[in-house]
C-alpha positions as a printed NumPy array, in Angstrom:
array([[ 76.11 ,  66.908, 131.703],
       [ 79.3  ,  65.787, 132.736],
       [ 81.606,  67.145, 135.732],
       [ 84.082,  68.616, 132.946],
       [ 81.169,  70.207, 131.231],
       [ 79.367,  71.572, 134.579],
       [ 83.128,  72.912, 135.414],
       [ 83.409,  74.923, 132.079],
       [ 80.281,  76.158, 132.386],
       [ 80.66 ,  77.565, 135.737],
       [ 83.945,  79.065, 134.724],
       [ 82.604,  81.3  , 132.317],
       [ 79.837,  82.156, 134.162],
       [ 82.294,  83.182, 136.887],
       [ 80.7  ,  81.42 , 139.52 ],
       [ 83.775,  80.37 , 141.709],
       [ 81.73 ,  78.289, 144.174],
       [ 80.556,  76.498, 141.732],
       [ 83.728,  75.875, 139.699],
       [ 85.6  ,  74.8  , 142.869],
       [ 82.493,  72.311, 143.385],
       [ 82.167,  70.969, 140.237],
       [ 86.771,  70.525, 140.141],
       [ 85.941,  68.692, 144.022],
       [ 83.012,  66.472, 141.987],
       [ 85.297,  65.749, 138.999],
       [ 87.914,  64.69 , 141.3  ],
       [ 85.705,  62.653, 143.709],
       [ 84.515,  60.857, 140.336],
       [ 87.868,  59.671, 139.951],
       [ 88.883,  61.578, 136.956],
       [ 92.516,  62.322, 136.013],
       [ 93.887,  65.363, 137.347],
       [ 95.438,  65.857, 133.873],
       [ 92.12 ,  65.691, 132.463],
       [ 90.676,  67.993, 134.894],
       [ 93.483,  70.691, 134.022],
       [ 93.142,  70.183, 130.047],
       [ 90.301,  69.837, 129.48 ],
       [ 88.238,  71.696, 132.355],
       [ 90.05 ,  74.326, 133.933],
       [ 92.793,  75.866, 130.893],
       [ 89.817,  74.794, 128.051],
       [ 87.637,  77.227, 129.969],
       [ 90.326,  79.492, 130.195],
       [ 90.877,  79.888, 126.721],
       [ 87.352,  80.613, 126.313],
       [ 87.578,  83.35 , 129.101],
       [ 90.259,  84.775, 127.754],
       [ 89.199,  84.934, 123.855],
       [ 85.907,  86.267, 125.397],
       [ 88.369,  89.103, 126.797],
       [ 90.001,  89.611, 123.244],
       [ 86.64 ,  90.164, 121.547],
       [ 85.832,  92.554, 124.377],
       [ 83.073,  90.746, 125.626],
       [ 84.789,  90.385, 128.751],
       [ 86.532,  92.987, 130.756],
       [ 89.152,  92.988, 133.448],
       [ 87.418,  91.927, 136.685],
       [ 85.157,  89.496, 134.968],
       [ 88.095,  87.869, 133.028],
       [ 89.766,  87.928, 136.809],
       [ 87.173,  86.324, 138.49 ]])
């Protein structure tokens, strides 16, 4: 699994430690910030938030 994948996955499990981990990993690994953004971080996001839309999600989970 790569950092970007462990990142997204942690994001939409909502486990913060982890996501700020797995950004520090992805970073230490030398990987574009861009690419850390795009495709980890607002990627997830989407997810999180079309998750939300559906009502899978609600507020404070979506938030976290």
């Amino acid at each position: 699994m790569t950092a970007i994948d462990a990142l997204k996955q942690d994001i939409n499990k909502g486990d913060i430690k982890g996501a700020v981990n797995q950004t520090q990993k992805a970073i230490d690994d030398g990987l574009q910030i861009k690419k850390i953004l795009d495709d980890g971080l607002i990627a997830s996001m989407d997810e999180v938030g079309e998750k939300f839309s559906k009502g899978i999600l609600f507020v404070p989970q979506m938030l976290r």
